[in-house]
DRENFIGU-918560 format. One record per residue (C-alpha): x, y, z; residue number from 1. Coordinates in nm, 3 decimals. Layout:
BEGIN
PT  X  Y  Z  NUM
...
% end
This chain:
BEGIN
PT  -4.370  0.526  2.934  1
PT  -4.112  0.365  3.027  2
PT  -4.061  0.252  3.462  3
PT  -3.683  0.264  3.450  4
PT  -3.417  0.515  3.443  5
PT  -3.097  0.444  3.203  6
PT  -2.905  0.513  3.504  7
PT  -3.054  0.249  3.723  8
PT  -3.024  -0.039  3.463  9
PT  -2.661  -0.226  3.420  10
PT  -2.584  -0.143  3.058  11
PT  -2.222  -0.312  3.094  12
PT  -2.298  -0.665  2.911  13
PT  -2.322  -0.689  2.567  14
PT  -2.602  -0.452  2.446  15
PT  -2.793  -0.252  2.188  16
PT  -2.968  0.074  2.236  17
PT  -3.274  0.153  2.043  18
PT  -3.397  0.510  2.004  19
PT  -3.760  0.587  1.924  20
PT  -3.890  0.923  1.800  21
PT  -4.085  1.158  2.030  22
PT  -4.405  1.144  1.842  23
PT  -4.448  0.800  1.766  24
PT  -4.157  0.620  1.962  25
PT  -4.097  0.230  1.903  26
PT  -4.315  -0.012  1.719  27
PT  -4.527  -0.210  1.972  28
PT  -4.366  -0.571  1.749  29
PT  -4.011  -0.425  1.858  30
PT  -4.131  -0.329  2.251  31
PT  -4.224  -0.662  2.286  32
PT  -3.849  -0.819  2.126  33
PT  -3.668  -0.582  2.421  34
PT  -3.557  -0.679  2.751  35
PT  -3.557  -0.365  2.921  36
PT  -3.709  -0.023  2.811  37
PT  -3.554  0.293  2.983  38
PT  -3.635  0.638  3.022  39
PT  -3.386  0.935  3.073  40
PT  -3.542  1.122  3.362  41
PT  -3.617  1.501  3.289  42
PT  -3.621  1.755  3.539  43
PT  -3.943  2.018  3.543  44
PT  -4.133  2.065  3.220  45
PT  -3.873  1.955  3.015  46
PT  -4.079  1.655  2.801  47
PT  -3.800  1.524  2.577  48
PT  -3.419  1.559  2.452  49
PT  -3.325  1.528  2.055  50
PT  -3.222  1.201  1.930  51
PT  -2.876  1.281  1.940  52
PT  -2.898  1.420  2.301  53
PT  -3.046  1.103  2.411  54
PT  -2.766  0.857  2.233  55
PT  -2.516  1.091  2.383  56
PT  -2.631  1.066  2.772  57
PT  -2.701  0.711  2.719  58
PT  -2.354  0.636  2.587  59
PT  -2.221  0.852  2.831  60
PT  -2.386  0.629  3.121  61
PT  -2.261  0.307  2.968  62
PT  -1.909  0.431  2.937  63
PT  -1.944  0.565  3.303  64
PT  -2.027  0.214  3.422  65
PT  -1.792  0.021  3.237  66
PT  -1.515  0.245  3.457  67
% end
C-alpha cells in the first residue's frame, strides 16, 4: 500500500531497508517507526516479487544512485 516507488525516493544517505512478507507485510508498531515506505512498481498482473528479488532491485537502485 505503499504511495512511493523505490526509484523515486533518494536512498543515498545513511539507510536501512526493511522487507515485509507478502501475506502479512510489516507490523503496523514498525510502519509507524519508518520514514518512508516504498513500493517496487509491477507491470500487468504481476502482484509481488520474492524476498530476495525485492532486496536485490532495491539494492540495485541504491547502488545506481550512489553513482
Amino acid at each position: 500500500h505503499a504511495r512511493q516507488s523505490i526509484f523515486d525516493i533518494d536512498l543515498r544517505g545513511d539507510i536501512g531497508l526493511i522487507f515485509g512478507n507478502e501475506g502479512a507485510g510489516l507490523s503496523r508498531a514498525l510502519l509507524d517507526a519508518v520514514s518512508c515506505v516504498a513500493a517496487i512498481p509491477m507491470p500487468g498482473q504481476t502482484e509481488s516479487l520474492n524476498i530476495a528479488a525485492a532486496a536485490a532491485v532495491c539494492l540495485f537502485e541504491r547502488v545506481r544512485q550512489l553513482k
